[in-house]
C-alpha positions as CSV (number, residue, x, y, z in Angstrom):
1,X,-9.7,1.1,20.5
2,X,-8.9,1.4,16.4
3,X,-7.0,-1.6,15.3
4,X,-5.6,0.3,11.9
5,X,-7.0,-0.6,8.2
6,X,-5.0,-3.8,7.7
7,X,-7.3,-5.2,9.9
8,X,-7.3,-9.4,8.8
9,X,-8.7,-12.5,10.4
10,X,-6.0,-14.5,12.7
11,X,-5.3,-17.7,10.6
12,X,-2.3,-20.5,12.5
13,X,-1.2,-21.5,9.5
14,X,0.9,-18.7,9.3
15,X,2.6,-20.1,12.1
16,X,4.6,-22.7,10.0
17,X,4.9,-20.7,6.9
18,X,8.1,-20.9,4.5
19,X,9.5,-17.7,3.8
20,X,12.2,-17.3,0.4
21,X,15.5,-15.5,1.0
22,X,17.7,-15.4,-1.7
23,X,15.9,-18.1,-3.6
24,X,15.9,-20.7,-0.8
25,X,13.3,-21.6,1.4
26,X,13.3,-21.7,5.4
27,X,10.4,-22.6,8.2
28,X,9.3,-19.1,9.8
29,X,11.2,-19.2,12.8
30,X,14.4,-20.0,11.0
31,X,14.2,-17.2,8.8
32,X,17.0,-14.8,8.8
33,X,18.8,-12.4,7.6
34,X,22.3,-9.8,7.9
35,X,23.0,-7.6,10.5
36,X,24.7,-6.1,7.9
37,X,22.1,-6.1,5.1
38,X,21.5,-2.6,3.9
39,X,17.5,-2.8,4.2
40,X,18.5,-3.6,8.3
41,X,21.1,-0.7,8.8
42,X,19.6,1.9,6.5
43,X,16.0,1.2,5.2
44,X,18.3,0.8,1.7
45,X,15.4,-1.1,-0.4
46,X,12.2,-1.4,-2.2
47,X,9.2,-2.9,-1.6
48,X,5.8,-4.6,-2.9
49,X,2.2,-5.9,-1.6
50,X,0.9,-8.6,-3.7
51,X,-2.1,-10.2,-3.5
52,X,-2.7,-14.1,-4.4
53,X,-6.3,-14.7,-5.8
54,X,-7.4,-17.4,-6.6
55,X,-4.0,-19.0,-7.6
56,X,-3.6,-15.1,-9.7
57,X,-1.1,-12.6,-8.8
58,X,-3.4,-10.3,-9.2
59,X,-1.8,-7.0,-10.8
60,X,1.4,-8.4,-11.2
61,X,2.5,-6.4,-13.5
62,X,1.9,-3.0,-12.6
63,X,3.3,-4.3,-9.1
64,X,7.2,-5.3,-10.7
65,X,7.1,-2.2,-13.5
66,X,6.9,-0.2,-10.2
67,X,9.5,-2.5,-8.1
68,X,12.1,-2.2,-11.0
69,X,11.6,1.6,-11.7
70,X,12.0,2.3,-8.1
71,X,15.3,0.2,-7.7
72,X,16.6,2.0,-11.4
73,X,16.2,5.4,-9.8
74,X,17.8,3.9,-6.6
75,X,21.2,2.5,-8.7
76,X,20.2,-0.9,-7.7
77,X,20.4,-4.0,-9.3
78,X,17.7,-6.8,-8.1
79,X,19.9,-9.2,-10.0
80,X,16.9,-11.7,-11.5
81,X,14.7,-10.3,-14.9
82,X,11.2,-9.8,-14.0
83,X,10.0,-13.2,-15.1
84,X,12.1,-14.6,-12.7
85,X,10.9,-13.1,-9.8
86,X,7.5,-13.9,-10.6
87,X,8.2,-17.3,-10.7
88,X,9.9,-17.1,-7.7
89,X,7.0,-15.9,-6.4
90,X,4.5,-18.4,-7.0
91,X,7.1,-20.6,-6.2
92,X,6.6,-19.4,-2.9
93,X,3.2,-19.6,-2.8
94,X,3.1,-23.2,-4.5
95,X,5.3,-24.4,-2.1
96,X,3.3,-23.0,1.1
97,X,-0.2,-24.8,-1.0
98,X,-1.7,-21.2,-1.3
99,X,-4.2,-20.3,-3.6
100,X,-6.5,-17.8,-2.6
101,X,-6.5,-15.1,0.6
102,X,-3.0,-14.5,0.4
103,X,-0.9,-11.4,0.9
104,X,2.8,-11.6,-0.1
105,X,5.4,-9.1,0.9
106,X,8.0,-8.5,-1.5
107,X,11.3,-7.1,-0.6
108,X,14.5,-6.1,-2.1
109,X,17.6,-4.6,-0.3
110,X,20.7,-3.9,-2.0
111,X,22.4,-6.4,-0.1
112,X,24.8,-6.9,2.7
113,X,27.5,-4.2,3.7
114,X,31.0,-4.7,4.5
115,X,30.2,-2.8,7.4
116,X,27.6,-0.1,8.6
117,X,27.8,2.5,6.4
118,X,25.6,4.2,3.9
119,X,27.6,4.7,0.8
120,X,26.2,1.9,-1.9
121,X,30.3,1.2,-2.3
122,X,30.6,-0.6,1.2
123,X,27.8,-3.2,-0.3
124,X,29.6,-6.5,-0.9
125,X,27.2,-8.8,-2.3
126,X,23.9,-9.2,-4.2
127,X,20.6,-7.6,-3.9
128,X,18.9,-9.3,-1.0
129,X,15.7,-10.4,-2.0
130,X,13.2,-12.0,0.9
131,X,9.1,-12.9,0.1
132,X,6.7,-13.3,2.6
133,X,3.5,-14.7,1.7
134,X,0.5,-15.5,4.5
135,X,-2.6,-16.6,4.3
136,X,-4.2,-12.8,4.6
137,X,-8.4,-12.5,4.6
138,X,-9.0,-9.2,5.4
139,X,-12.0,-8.3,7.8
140,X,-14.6,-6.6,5.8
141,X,-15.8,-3.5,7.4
142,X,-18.9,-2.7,6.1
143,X,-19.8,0.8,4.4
144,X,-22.2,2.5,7.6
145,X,-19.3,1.7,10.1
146,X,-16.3,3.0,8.0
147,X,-12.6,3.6,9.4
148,X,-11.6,7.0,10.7
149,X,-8.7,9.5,10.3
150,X,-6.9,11.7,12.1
151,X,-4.7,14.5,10.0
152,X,-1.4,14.8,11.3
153,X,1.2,17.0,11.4
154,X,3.7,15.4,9.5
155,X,3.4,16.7,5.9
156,X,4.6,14.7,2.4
157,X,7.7,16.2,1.7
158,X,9.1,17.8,-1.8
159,X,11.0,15.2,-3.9
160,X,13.9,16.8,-3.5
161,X,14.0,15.8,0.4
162,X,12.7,12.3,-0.2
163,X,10.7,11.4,-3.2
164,X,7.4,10.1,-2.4
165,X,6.6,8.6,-5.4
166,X,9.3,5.8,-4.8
167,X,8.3,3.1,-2.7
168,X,11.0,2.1,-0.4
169,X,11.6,1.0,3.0
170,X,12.4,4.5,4.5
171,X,9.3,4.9,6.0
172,X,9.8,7.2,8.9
173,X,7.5,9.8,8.0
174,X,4.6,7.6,7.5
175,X,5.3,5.8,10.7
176,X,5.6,9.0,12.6
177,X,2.1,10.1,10.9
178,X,0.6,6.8,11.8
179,X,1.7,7.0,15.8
180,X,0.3,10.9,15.9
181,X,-3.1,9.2,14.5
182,X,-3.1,6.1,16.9
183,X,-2.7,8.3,19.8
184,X,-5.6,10.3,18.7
185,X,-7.7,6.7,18.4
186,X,-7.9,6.8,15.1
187,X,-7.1,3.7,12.6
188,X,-4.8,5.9,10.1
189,X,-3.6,9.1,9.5
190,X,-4.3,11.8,6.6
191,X,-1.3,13.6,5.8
192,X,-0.9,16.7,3.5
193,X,1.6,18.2,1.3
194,X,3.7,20.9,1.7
195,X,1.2,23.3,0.2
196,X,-1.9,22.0,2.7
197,X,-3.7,20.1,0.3
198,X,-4.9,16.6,1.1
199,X,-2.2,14.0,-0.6
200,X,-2.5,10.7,1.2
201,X,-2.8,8.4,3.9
202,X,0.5,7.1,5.6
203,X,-0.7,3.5,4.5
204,X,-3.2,3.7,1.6
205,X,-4.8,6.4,-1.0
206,X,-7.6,9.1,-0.3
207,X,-10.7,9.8,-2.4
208,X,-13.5,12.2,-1.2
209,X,-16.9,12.0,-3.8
210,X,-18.6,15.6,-3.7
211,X,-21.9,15.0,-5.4
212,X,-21.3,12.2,-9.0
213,X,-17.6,13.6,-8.9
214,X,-14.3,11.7,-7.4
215,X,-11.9,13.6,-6.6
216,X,-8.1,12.2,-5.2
217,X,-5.3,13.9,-4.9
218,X,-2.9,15.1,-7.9
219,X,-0.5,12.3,-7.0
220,X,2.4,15.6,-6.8
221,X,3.3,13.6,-3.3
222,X,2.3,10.1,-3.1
223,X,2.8,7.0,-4.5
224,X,1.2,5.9,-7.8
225,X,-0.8,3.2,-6.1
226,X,-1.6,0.3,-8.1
227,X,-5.5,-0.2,-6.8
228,X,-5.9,3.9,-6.9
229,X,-4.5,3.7,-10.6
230,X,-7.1,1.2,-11.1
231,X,-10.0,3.0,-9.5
232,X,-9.0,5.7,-11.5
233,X,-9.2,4.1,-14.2
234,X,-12.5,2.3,-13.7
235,X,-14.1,5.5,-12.9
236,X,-12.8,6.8,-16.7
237,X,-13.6,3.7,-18.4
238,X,-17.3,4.2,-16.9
239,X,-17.9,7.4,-17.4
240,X,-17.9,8.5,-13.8
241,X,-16.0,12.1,-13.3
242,X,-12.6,11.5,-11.8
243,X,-10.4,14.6,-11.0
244,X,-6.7,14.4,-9.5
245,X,-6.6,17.6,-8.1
246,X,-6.0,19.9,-5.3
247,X,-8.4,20.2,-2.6
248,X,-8.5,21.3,1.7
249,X,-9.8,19.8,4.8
250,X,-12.5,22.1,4.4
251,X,-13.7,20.2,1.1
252,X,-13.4,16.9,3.1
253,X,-15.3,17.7,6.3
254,X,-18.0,18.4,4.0
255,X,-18.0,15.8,1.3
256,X,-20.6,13.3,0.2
257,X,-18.8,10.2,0.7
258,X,-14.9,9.0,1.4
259,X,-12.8,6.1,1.2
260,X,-9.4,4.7,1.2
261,X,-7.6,2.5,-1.7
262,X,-5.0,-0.1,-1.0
263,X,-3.7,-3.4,-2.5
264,X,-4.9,-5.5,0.8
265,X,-8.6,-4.5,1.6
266,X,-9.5,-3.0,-2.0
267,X,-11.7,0.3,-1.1
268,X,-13.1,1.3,2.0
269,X,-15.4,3.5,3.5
270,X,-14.3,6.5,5.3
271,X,-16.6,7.6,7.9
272,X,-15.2,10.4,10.1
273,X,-12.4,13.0,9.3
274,X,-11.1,14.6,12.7
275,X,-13.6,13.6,14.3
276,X,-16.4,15.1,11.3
277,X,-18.7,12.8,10.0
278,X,-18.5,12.1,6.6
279,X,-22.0,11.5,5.5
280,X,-24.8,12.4,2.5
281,X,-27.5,14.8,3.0
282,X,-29.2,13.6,0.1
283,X,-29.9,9.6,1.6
284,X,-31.8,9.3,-1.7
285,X,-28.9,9.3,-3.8
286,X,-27.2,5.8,-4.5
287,X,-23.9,5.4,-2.8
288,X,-20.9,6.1,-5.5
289,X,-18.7,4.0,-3.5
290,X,-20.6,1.3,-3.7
291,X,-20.8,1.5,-7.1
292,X,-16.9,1.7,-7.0
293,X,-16.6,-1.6,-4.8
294,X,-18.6,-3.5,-7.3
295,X,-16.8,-2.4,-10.3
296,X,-13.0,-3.0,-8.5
297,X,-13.8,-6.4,-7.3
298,X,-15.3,-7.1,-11.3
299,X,-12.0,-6.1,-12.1
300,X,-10.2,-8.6,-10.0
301,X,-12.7,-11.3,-10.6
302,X,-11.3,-10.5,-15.0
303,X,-7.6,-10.7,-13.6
């Protein structure tokens, strides 16, 4: 049975964590918030995965330019200046003694409602603003056994509908690509845009390697990921061909190599598309990816 790619090792401490609402800390089980609060009743909010390494927030920055832009285009104030929050963060994490293996979620709402209704007017109070930060090892899976996907039928929408470049809590499309791909026993699903190119995953990024080339998505309908950003990157700053473009199924099923991006478990390897195994014919050649993995976690060891 597939168990997802967020797969991480069980660890009780978790169990008596201190979670921050509004500033203030409370034990896990205490931790509450509004019936009313807009991200309960409407999914009204924005969101972040942060990962604590060794005592680093590593990326921070790229992770709060994208948490601020996405509540500007929202109309919604998150009431403390960047700085701020990131203290608030590691105060989090300072008071829970974490320093390395740590995944925080970060999440803003705009606050509670003076009843259940979606107009921004009926909010009464300040952004709601809630971190969650457990102690989060991820379980390697190693590159011959791979994660596999299923392509559903729900398709990234046009911006227009819901923009998918912002990254809020409204997740329904993703969940409802995620369910269609565990029901077919695969961990995650591959969803395309509205034109049947490939665009994303419903939980991380996509890259297929044809040959010395990586190619992803042009980013048209998905979010800017911070790690794919950064693999893109890597692959430019070492003179490894990198293309965000359009590509089919077709050009998957029969690619060299594949893999997945995402904030918790890096990049990894993607070994079956539909049930087509994604493999080399030439074993001779050195594994891309690999090279990838190496170069991503020398970028997190620099952070």
């Amino acid at each position: 049975m597939k168990t997802g790619t967020h797969r991480y090792q069980t660890d009780p401490r978790n169990q008596t964590i201190l979670i921050n609402i509004n500033g203030e800390l409370f034990p896990r089980a205490e931790a509450k918030i509004s019936v009313f609060d807009s991200g309960f009743i409407l999914g009204d909010g924005v969101w972040e995965g942060i990962r604590l390494h060794h005592g680093k927030l590593v990326f921070i920055d790229q992770h709060i330019q994208r948490l601020y832009a996405g509540a500007k285009a929202l109309d919604m104030d998150i009431g403390l200046s960047p700085q701020a929050l990131i203290q608030r963060l590691m105060d989090t994490c300072q008071a829970n003694e974490m320093y390395d293996g740590v995944h925080i979620r970060l999440m803003v709402t705009r606050g509670e409602k003076s009843t259940p209704y979606q107009d921004p007017r009926a909010t009464i109070g300040s952004a709601t603003i809630v971190i969650i930060a457990e102690h989060k090892t991820p379980i390697k899976i190693d590159n011959s056994e791979g994660i596999s996907l299923f392509t559903t039928h729900v398709r990234r929408g046009y911006p227009d509908v819901q923009d998918p470049k912002l990254n809020t809590h409204s997740k329904l499309n993703c969940i409802f690509a995620c369910i269609q791909a565990a029901k077919a026993l695969a961990d995650e699903a591959l969803m395309l845009d509205p034109h049947g190119f490939v665009a994303t995953c419903n939980s991380t990024h996509f890259f297929i390697i044809r040959g010395q080339e990586v190619w992803t998505s042009t980013g048209d309908f998905c979010l800017d990921g911070i790690t794919r950003r950064n693999v893109i990157n890597l692959c430019k700053a070492n003179n490894i061909p990198v293309f965000e473009k359009n590509f089919t199924l077709s050009e998957v099923y029969s690619a060299d190599e594949a893999f997945i991006t995402g904030t918790f478990a890096g990049l990894t390897a993607v070994k079956q598309v539909d049930g087509r195994k994604i493999e080399k014919l030439n074993t001779q050649q050195p594994s891309l990816l690999q090279q990838l993995q190496g170069l991503y976690l020398n970028l997190i060891e620099r952070e």
